[in-house]
N, C-alpha and C positions, 0 to 999 in steps of 0.2 A: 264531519262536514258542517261548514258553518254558512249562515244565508248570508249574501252575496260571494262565497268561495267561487273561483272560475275551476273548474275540476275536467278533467280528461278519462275519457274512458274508451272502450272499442263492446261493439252489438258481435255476440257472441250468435244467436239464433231467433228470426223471429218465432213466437208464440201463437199469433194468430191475426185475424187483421189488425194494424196497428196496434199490436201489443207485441213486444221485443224482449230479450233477455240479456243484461250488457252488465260489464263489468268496472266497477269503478275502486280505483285505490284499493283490489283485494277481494269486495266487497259482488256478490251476484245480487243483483237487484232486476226486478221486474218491473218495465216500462213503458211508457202510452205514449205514441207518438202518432201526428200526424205528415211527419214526412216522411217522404223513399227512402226508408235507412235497409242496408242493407248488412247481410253476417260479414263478420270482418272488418268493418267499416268503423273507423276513429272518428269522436265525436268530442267536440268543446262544449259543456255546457254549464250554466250559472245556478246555483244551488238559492230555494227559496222556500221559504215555509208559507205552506196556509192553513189557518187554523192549525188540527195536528199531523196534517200529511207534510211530508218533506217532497220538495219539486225541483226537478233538474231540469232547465228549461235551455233547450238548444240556443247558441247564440246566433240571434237573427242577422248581426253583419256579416257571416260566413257563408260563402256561397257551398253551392250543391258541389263543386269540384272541389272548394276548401276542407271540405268536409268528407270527401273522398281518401283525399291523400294524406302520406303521412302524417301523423301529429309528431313534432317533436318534444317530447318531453322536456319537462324545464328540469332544473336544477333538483328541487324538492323533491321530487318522486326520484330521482337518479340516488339521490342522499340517503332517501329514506329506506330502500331497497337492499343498498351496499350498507347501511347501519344494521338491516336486519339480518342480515350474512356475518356480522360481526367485525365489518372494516370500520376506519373511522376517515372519511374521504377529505383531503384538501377540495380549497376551489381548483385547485390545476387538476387534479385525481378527477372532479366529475365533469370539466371541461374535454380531459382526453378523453374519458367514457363516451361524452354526447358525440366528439368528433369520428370515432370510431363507429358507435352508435350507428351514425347518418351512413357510413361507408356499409358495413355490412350488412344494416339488413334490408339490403336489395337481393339478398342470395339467402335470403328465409324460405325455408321448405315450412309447405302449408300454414302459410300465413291468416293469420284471423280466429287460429286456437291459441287457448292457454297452452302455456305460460307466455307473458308477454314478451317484444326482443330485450325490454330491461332485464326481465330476469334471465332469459337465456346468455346475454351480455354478461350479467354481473355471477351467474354460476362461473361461467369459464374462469373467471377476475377470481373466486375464492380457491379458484382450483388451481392456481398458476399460471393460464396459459391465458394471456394478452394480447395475442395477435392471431390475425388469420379468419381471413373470411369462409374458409373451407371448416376449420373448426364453428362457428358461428353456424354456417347450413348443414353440416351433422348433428350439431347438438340440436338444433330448432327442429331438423326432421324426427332425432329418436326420442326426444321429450316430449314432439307435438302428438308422435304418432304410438304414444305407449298404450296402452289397454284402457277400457273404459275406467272414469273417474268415478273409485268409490264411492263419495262423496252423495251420501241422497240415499246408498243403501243401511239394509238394515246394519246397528252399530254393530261389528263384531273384532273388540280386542283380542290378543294374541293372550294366551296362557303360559306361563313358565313353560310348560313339556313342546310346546312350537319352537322355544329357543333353545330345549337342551343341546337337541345333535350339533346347532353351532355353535355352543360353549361349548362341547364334546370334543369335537373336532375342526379346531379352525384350521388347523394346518390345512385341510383340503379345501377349506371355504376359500381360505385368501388363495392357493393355485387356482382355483376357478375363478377367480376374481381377475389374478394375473393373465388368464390365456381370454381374456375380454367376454368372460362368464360362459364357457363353452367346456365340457370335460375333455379330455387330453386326446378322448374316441371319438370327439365327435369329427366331424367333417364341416367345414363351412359351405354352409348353402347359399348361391348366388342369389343377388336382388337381397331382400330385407333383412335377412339373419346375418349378411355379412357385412350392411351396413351397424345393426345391432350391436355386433360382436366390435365392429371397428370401432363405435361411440364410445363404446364403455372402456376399449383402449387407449380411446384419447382421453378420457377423464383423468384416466390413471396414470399418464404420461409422465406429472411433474411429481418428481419425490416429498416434494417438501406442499402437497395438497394435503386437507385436512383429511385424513384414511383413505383406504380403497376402495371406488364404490363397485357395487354390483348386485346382479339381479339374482332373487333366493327362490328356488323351486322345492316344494315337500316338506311346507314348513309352513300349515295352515295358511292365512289370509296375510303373511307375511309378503311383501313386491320386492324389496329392495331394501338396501342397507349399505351402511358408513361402516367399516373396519380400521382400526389401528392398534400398533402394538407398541408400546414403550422398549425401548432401545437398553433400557438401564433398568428394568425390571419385568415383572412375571403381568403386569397390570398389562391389562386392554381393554379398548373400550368398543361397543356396537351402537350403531344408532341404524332403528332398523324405521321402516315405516310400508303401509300399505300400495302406496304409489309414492312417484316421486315429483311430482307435478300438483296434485290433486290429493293431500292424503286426510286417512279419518284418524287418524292418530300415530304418532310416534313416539319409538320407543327408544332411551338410552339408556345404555347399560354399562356403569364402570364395574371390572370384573380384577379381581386378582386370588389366586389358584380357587376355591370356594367360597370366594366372597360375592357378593354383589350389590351394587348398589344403584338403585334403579329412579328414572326420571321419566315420568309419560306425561306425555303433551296431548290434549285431550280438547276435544271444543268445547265452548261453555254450554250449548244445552247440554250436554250428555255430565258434566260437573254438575249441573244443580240439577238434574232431572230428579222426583220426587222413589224412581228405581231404586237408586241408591246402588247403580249399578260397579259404583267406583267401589262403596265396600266391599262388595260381594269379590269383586275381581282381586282386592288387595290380598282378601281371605286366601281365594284358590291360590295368589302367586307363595306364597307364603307357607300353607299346607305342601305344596308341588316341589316347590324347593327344599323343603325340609325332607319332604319321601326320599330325594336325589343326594340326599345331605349337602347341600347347599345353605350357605349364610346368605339371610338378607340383610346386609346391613344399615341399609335407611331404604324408603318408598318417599316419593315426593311426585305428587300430582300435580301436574300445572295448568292452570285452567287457560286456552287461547282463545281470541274473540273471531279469528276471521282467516281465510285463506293464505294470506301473504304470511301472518306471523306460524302456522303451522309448515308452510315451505319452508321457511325460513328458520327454521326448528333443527328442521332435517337438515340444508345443505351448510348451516351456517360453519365458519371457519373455526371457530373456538370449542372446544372438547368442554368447558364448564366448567365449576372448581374442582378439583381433586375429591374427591370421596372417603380417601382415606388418607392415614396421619402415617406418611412414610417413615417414621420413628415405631412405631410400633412392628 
């Protein structure tokens, strides 16, 4: 953010009098205000430095009901969104987004949590399915209403032995993926487990989405994960992560029969923290694998600066470059 930037955001929860907690481009920042803002509530405001605090100062020609309703998002953040998903958007591509945009999210379930309706909008867009405002208020209700956001607690990545049983055995992973993350015994239970079970159906609706998603039980601080399988070879890949909204790290994994090659997306405190927790974790993945006889064959740590680019890790459309040298 640069001073004079006009920037859009939405107040997540207040803090205490006249201090608020709102979200801007990704970004949770904490806020002094002296107007009625209230949780949920979109807000335009003008970015400004004094001395070394940075100030987001509400625009004064927007009335109290302008500032109630929706914002609609311009161009830029539509752009920027669908670039981190891995699309590369025409002006007509985020023209039809905004028009659609406007249409559905009047049928948003619990409106005024993360994830925003851009990103609820532009998930569905990386997953195939372009239309439909009944798709638009399942995914808003099952992403708005998934389990508390990691994010704040203490860091805890996953260890090689968390993801053996799903190298071990994907064939069951992807059936339980397919029956919309529910084993073949279970029963659907009305009200929330069968909207649950329906979302993660519709995710998985279009063949040609980037893997299958679904949610991973008995498999330490694991939440959820991306599955696919190459069609003309033994190679697949997982992209797993703590939550899918909110996550403190993800992980990708290109695998072929004992090989692996692994990609973790990590925040930047937890990358330069002075722990040096990232060796220590390379170490165990590395000793773990080796016990299982497992090949590591490359580790690559990616440092992220902020929430949008770690969602955008997890659901983006692109698998990343190959890992291995399909000659060999």
């Amino acid at each position: 953010m640069v001073p004079g930037q006009l920037v859009r955001g939405r107040v997540l929860a207040q803090l205490g009098d006249d201090h608020f907690l709102v979200t801007i481009r990704g970004y949770l920042l904490n806020a002094a205000s002296n107007l009625p803002l209230e949780p949920g509530q979109r807000l335009a405001a003008r970015v400004e430095i004094q001395g070394d605090r940075l100030l987001l100062r509400v625009q004064e020609d927007e009335t109290e009901s302008d500032l109630q309703a929706p914002v609609s998002e311009d161009g830029e953040d539509i752009e920027r969104i669908l670039r981190l998903l891995g699309h590369q958007p025409s002006p007509l591509d985020i023209r039809e987004f905004q028009e659609r945009l406007d249409r559905y999210r009047l049928y948003a379930s619990l409106p005024g949590l993360e994830p925003s309706d851009v990103w609820i909008l532009a998930i569905l867009w990386t997953r195939g399915i372009r239309s439909g405002a009944d798709s638009f208020a399942l995914l808003s209700y099952y992403l708005r209403a998934w389990r508390t956001p990691s994010r704040g607690k203490n860091f805890c990545f996953p260890e090689f032995e968390d993801i053996l049983p799903l190298l071990k055995d994907e064939s069951r992973t992807m059936q339980t993926i397919k029956n919309g993350g529910m084993a073949e015994n279970d029963s659907l239970i009305p009200g929330i487990e069968y909207r649950r079970a329906e979302a993660i159906l519709r995710l998985n609706r279009e063949e040609a989405a980037p893997g299958r998603y679904g949610e991973i039980t008995g498999a330490g601080d694991i939440g959820c994960g991306l599955f696919k399988a190459s069609k003309v070879s033994d190679e697949h890949l997982m992209r797993l992560a703590d939550h899918p909204v909110s996550p403190g790290f993800v992980v990708e994994l290109n695998c072929r029969t004992k090989r692996i090659g692994l990609k973790a997306f990590l925040p930047a405190e937890i990358m330069r923290s002075p722990g040096e927790e990232v060796a220590h974790l390379e170490g165990v993945w590395l000793d773990q694998a080796r016990s299982a006889e497992y090949e590591m064959e490359s580790i690559d740590w990616i440092e992220t600066y902020n929430l949008e680019q770690m969602r955008g890790a997890f659901w983006r459309h692109e698998a990343g470059i190959p890992l291995f040298d399909r000659r060999a």
